[in-house]
C-alpha positions in Angstrom: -45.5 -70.5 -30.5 -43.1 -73.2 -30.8 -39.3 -73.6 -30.6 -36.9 -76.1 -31.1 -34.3 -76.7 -28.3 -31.4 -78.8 -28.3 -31.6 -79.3 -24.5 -33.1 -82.9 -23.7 -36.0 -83.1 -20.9 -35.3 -86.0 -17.8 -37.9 -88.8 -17.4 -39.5 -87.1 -14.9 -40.1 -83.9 -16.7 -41.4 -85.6 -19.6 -44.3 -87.2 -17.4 -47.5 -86.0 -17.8 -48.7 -86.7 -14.2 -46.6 -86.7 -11.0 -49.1 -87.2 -8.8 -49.5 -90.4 -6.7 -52.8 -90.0 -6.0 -53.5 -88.4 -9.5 -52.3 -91.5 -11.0 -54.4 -94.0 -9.0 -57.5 -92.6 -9.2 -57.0 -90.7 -12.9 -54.7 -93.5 -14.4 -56.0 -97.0 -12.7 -59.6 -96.4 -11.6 -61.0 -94.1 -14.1 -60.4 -96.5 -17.4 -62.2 -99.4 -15.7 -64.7 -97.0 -15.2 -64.9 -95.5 -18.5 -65.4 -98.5 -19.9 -68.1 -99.5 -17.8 -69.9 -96.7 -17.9 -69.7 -96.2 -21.9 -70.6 -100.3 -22.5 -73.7 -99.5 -19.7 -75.1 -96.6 -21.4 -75.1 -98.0 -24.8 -77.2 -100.8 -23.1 -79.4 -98.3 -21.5 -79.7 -96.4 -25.2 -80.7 -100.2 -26.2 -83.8 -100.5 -23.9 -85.1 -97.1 -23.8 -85.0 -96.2 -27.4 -87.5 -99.3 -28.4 -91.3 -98.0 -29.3 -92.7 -99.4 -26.6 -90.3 -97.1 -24.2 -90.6 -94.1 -25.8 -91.8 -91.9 -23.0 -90.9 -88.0 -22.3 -88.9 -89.5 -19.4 -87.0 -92.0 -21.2 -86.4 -89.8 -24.0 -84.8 -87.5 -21.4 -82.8 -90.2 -19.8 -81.7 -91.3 -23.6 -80.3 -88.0 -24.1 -78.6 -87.7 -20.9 -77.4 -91.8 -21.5 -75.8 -89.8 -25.1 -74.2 -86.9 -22.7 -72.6 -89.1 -20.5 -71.2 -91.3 -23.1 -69.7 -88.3 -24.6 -67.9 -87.3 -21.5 -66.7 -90.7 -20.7 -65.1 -90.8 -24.5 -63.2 -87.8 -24.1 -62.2 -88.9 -20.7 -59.9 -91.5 -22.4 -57.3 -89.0 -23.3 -56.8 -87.5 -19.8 -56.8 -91.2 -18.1 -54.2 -92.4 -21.2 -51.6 -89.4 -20.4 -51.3 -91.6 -17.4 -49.1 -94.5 -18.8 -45.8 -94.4 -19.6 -45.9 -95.7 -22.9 -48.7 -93.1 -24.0 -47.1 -89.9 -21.8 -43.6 -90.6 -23.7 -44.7 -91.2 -27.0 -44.1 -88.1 -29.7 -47.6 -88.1 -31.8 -49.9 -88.6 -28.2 -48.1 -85.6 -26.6 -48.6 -83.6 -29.9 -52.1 -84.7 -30.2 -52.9 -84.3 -26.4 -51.2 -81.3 -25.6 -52.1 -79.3 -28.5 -55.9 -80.0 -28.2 -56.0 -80.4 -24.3 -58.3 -77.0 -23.9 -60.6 -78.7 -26.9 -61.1 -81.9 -25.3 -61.3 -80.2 -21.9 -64.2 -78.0 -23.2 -66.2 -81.2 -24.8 -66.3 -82.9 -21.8 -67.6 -79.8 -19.5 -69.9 -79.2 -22.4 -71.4 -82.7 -22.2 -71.1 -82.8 -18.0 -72.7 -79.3 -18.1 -75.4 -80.5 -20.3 -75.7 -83.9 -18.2 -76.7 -81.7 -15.4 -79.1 -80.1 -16.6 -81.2 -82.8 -17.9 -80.6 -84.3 -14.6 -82.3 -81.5 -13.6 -85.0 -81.1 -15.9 -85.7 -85.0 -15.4 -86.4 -84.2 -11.7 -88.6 -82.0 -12.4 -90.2 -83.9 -15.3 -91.3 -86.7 -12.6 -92.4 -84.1 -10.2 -94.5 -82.8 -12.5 -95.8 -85.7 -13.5 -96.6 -87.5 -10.1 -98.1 -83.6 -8.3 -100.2 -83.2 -11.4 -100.5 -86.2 -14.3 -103.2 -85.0 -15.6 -101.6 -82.3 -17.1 -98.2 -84.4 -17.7 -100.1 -86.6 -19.6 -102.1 -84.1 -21.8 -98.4 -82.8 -23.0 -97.1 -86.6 -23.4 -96.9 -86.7 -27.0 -95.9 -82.6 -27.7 -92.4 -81.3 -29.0 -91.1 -79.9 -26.0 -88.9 -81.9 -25.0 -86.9 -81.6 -28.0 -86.7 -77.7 -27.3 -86.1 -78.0 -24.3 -83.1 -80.4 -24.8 -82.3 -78.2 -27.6 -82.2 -75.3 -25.5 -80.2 -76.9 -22.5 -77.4 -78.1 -24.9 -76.8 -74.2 -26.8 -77.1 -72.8 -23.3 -74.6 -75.3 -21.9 -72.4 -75.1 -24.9 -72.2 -71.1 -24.7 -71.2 -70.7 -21.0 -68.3 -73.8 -21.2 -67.1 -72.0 -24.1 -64.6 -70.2 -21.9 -62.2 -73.1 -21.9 -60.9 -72.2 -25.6 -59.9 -68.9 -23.9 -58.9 -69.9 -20.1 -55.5 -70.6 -20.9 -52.5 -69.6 -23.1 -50.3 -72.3 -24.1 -46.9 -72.3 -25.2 -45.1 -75.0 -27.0 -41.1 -76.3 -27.5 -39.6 -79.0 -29.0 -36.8 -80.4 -27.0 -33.6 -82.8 -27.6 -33.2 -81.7 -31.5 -37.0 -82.0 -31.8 -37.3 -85.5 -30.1 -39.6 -84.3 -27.6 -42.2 -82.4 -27.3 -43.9 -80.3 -24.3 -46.2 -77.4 -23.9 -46.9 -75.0 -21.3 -50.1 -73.6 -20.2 -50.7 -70.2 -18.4 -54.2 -68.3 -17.4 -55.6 -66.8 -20.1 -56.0 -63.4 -17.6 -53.0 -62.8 -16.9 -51.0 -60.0 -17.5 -47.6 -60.8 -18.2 -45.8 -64.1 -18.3 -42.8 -63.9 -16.5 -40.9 -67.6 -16.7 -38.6 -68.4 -19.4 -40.9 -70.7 -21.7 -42.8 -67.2 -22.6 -40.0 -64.8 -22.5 -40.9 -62.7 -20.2 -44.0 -61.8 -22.9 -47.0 -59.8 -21.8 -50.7 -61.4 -22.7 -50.9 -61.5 -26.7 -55.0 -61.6 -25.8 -57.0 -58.6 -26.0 -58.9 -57.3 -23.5 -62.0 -58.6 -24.4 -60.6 -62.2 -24.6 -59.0 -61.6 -20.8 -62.9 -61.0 -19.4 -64.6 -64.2 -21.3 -60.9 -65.6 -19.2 -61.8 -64.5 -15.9 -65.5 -63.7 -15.9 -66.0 -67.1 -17.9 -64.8 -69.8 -15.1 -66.8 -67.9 -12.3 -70.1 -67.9 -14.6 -69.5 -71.3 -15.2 -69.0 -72.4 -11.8 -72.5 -70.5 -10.3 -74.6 -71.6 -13.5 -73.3 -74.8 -14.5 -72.3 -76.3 -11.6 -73.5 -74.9 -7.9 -76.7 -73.7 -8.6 -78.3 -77.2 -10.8 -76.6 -79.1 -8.3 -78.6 -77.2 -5.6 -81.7 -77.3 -7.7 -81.5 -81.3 -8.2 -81.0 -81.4 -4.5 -83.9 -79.9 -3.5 -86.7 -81.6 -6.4 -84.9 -84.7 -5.3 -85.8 -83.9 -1.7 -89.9 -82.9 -2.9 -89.4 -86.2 -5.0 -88.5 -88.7 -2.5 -91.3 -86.6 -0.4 -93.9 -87.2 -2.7 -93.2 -90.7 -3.1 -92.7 -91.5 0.4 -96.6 -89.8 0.2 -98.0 -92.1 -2.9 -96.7 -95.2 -1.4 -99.1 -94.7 1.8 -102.1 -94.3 -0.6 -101.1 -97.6 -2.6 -101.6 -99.3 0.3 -104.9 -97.1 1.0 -105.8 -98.2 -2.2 -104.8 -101.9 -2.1 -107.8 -102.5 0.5 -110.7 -100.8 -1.3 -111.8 -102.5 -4.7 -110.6 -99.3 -7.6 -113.3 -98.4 -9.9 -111.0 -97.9 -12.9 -108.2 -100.5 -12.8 -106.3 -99.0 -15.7 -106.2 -95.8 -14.0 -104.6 -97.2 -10.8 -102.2 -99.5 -13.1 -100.6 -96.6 -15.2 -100.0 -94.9 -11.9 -98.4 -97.3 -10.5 -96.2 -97.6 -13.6 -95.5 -93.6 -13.0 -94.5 -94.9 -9.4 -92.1 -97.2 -10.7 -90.6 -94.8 -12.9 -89.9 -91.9 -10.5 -88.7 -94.7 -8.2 -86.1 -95.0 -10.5 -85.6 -91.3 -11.6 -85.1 -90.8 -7.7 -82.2 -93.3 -7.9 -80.5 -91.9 -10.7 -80.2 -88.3 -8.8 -79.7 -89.2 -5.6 -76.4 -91.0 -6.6 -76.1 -87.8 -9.0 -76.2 -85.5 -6.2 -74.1 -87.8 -4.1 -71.0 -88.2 -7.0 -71.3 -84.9 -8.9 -71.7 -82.0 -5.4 -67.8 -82.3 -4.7 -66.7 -81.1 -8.0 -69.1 -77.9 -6.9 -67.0 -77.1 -3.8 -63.6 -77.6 -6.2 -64.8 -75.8 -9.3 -64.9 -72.8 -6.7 -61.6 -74.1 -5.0 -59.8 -73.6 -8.3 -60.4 -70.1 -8.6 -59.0 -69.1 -5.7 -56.3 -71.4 -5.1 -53.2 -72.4 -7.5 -53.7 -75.1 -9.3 -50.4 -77.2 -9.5 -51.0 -77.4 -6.1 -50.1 -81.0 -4.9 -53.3 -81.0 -2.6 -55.6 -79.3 -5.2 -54.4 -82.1 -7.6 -54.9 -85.0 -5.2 -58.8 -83.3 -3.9 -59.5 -83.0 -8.1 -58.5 -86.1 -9.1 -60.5 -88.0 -6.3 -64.2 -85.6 -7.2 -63.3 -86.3 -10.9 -62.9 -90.1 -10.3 -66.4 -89.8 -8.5 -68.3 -88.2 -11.1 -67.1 -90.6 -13.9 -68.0 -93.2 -11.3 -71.7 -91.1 -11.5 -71.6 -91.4 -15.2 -71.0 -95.5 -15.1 -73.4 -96.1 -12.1 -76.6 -95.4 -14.3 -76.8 -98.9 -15.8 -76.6 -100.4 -12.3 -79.7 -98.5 -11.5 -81.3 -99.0 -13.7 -81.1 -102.7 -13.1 -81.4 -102.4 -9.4 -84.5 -99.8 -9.7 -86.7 -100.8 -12.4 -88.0 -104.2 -12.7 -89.6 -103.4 -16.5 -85.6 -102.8 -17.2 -84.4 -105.6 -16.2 -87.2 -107.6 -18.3 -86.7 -105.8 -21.6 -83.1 -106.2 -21.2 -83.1 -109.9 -21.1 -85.8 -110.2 -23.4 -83.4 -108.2 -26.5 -80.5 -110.4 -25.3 -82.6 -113.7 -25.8 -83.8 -111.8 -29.2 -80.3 -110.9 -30.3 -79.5 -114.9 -29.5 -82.1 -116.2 -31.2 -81.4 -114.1 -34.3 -77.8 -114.9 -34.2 -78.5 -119.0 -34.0 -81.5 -118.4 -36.4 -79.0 -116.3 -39.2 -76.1 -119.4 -38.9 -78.6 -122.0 -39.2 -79.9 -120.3 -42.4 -76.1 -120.1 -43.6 -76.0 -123.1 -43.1 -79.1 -124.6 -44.7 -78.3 -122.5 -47.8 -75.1 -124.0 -48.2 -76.7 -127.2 -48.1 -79.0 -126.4 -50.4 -76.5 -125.2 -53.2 -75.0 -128.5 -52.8 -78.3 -130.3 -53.7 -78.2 -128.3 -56.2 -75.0 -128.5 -57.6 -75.2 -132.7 -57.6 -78.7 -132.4 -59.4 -77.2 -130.5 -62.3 -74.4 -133.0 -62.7 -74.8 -135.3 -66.2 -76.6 -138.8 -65.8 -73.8 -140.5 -66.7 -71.5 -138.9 -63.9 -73.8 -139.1 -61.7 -74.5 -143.4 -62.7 -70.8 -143.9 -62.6 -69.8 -141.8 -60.0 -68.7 -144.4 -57.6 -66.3 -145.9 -60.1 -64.4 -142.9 -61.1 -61.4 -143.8 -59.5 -61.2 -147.5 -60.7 -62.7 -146.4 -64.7 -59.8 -143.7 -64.4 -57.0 -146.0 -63.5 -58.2 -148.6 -66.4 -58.1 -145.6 -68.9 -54.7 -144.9 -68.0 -53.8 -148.9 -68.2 -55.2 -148.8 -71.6 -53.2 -145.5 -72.7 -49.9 -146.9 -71.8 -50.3 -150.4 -73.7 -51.6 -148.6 -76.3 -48.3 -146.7 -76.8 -46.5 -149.6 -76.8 -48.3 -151.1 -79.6 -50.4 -153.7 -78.2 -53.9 -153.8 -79.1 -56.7 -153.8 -76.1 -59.7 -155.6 -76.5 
C-alpha cells in the first residue's frame, strides 16, 4: 500500500542506515571489497575455464567463482544505501526499497548455493585423493552438471522464503517528495503502529508458515549444517594431506616405476592443497553468519547490537567471497603461471592488432599514391609554383594582355 502524506521526514529519518558501525563496515569496507572480489573472480573464471583446465574440480570452482560474483553484484545496493547522496535520492529509494526482499533473496540464493559447492568441492578432493582411481574413472561423466544443477533448485527452493518474510508498507511523504517504506514479519498477527493502521496480517495462513517455518529451515539447511559439514571434510582433508606429503618424501628416495603416475598425483596434491585453502578461509569468514542467522530469530532485529554483530559477519563473508583470487595466487603455483602467461597473450595481441592498424593504413596510402595519374604524380612537387603561374596568367589575361 502506499499513501501520500503532506508531512516532510527530518534528515535523520530519511537515512537508510544509522548505524556507526553499520556504516563502516557496510558503507566503507564492503565496496572496496566488492570490487575486489568481483574483478578477482572474473580473473579466476579466466584461468579455469581454458581447455587445458577443465577439470571436475575447476569446473566446480568456476561455478562457485559465478555464485560469488552474483552475490557480490547484488551486494552493491545494500553497500550504496550507505551514502548520502544515494539514501536521499527519490528513484534509488523507490528502486531499493521496493525490491529490497528480491535483492535480499538473490544474494542468499547465490551464498546458499556458494556453500554448497564449497561443500561438494571438499568432498570432490577427498574423494579423489582416498580413492583416485575411481575419481578418475568418472573424470569425464555428467555429474557434475547434475549435481550443480541440483544444488542450485535446492538452494533456490528453501531461500525462497524471503519473498514472504516480511510485509512492507509504503508512503510518500512532503507532497510526494519523499519516499519510505516500512517492513514488518511476514508472521505476524496484527500490525499495530500507525504506518499499517492498526491492520491485521493481509497473508493467509499458509503464506504465515513458509514466514516462520522458512527462516528456521533455512538457517539448519543452508547455513549450520554445510558449514559443519565443510568443517569436518576440511579437517579429513588437511588429514589426508598432512598423510600424502610423508609418502612424497617416502617416495622421493626410491626410484618410481611409473613416473607419470607419481607426476599426476602430485598435480592432485597440488590441487587439494589449494582446495584446502579455499575452505579453510571459507570456514573461517562464512561460520559467524551461522551463530547470527540463529541470533535473528530470536532476538529483535533493529537492535543496535544485532545490527553492529551483522554488519561485522556480513563484512567478513564478502571479505570470503573476494579472498579466493588471493589464493589462488598464493596456493597454486600452475595459477599463477597461466595467469601471467594470458596477460602476456592478451599484450601481445593488443600490440600485434595496433601494429596491423597501423600497417594497413600504410598500406592504403601506397595504394592511394600508386593510383594517382602520371602526370600528377611527375609534377607533383611543382603544384604549388604551376598553380600560382596559372593564376598569374588568368589575371593578365583579363586585362587583355597576351601571354606568351
Amino acid at each position: 500500500m502506499t499513501d501520500v502524506v503532506a508531512h516532510c521526514l527530518t534528515d535523520r529519518q530519511m537515512l537508510l542506515a544509522i548505524n556507526n558501525v553499520e556504516r563502516i563496515f557496510i558503507g566503507t569496507i564492503v565496496p572496496v571489497l566488492i570490487i575486489f572480489g568481483i574483478s578477482g573472480n572474473i580473473l579466476n573464471l579466466t584461468v579455469l575455464l581454458t581447455p587445458t583446465m577443465r577439470t571436475r574440480s575447476n569446473v566446480l570452482l568456476s561455478c562457485l567463482a559465478v555464485a560469488d560474483i552474483v552475490f557480490l553484484v547484488f551486494m552493491i545496493p545494500h553497500a550504496l544505501a550507505h551514502y548520502r547522496f544515494f539514501s536521499f535520492n527519490y528513484w534509488f529509494r523507490r528502486l531499493y526499497l521496493g525490491y529490497k526482499m528480491q535483492i535480499l533473496y538473490i544474494s542468499n540464493w547465490a551464498s546458499a548455493a556458494a556453500i554448497w559447492l564449497i561443500l561438494v568441492i571438499c568432498l570432490e578432493r577427498l574423494m579423489g585423493i582416498m580413492y583416485p582411481l575411481s575419481a578418475r574413472r568418472h573424470k569425464k561423466s555428467t555429474r557434475t552438471a547434475v549435481i550443480v544443477t541440483i544444488i542450485v533448485v535446492t538452494t533456490g527452493l528453501l531461500t525462497s522464503y524471503n519473498h514472504f518474510s516480511y510485509f512492507c508498507a509504503t508512503k510518500h511523504f512532503c507532497n510526494g517528495t519523499q519516499f519510505h517504506a516500512m517492513c514488518k514479519r511476514g508472521d505476524a498477527e496484527m500490525y499495530v503502529e500507525r504506518w499499517f493502521r492498526n491492520q491485521t496480517n493481509p497473508n493467509s495462513d499458509f503464506v504465515k508458515a513458509i514466514a516462520h517455518y522458512g527462516a528456521h529451515v533455512n538457517a539448519v539447511c543452508v547455513v549450520v549444517i554445510p558449514i559443519l559439514l565443510v568443517a569436518i571434510s576440511n579437517a579429513m582433508l588437511i588429514y589426508t594431506i598432512r598423510q600424502r606429503q610423508k609418502q612424497f618424501t617416502m617416495q622421493s628416495s626410491i626410484k618410481s616405476d611409473s613416473q607419470l603416475s607419481g607426476s599426476q598425483s602430485k598435480t592432485e596434491h597440488k590441487v587439494t592443497i589449494t582446495v584446502c585453502a579455499i575452505v579453510t578461509c571459507f570456514t573461517i569468514t562464512q561460520g559467524p553468519s551461522a551463530f547470527t542467522t540463529v541470533l535473528a530469530e530470536y532476538y529483535p532485529t533493529q537492535h543496535q547490537s544485532i545490527i553492529a554483530v551483522t554488519a561485522v559477519v556480513t563484512t567478513m563473508v564478502v571479505l570470503g567471497k573476494a579472498l579466493n583470487f588471493v589464493l589462488f595466487c598464493l596456493s597454486s603455483a600452475n595459477f599463477r603461471a597461466r595467469l601471467l602467461q594470458q596477460t602476456r597473450q592478451g599484450l601481445l595481441k593488443k600490440a600485434s592488432r595496433r601494429m596491423s592498424t597501423a600497417t594497413r593504413s600504410t598500406t592504403l596510402e601506397s595504394v592511394s599514391i600508386k593510383l594517382l595519374p602520371k602526370s600528377t604524380r611527375v609534377f607533383k612537387g611543382r603544384s604549388a609554383s604551376q598553380s600560382m603561374n596559372e593564376r598569374v596568367a588568368m589575371r593578365e589575361f583579363k586585362r587583355g594582355r597576351s601571354v606568351v
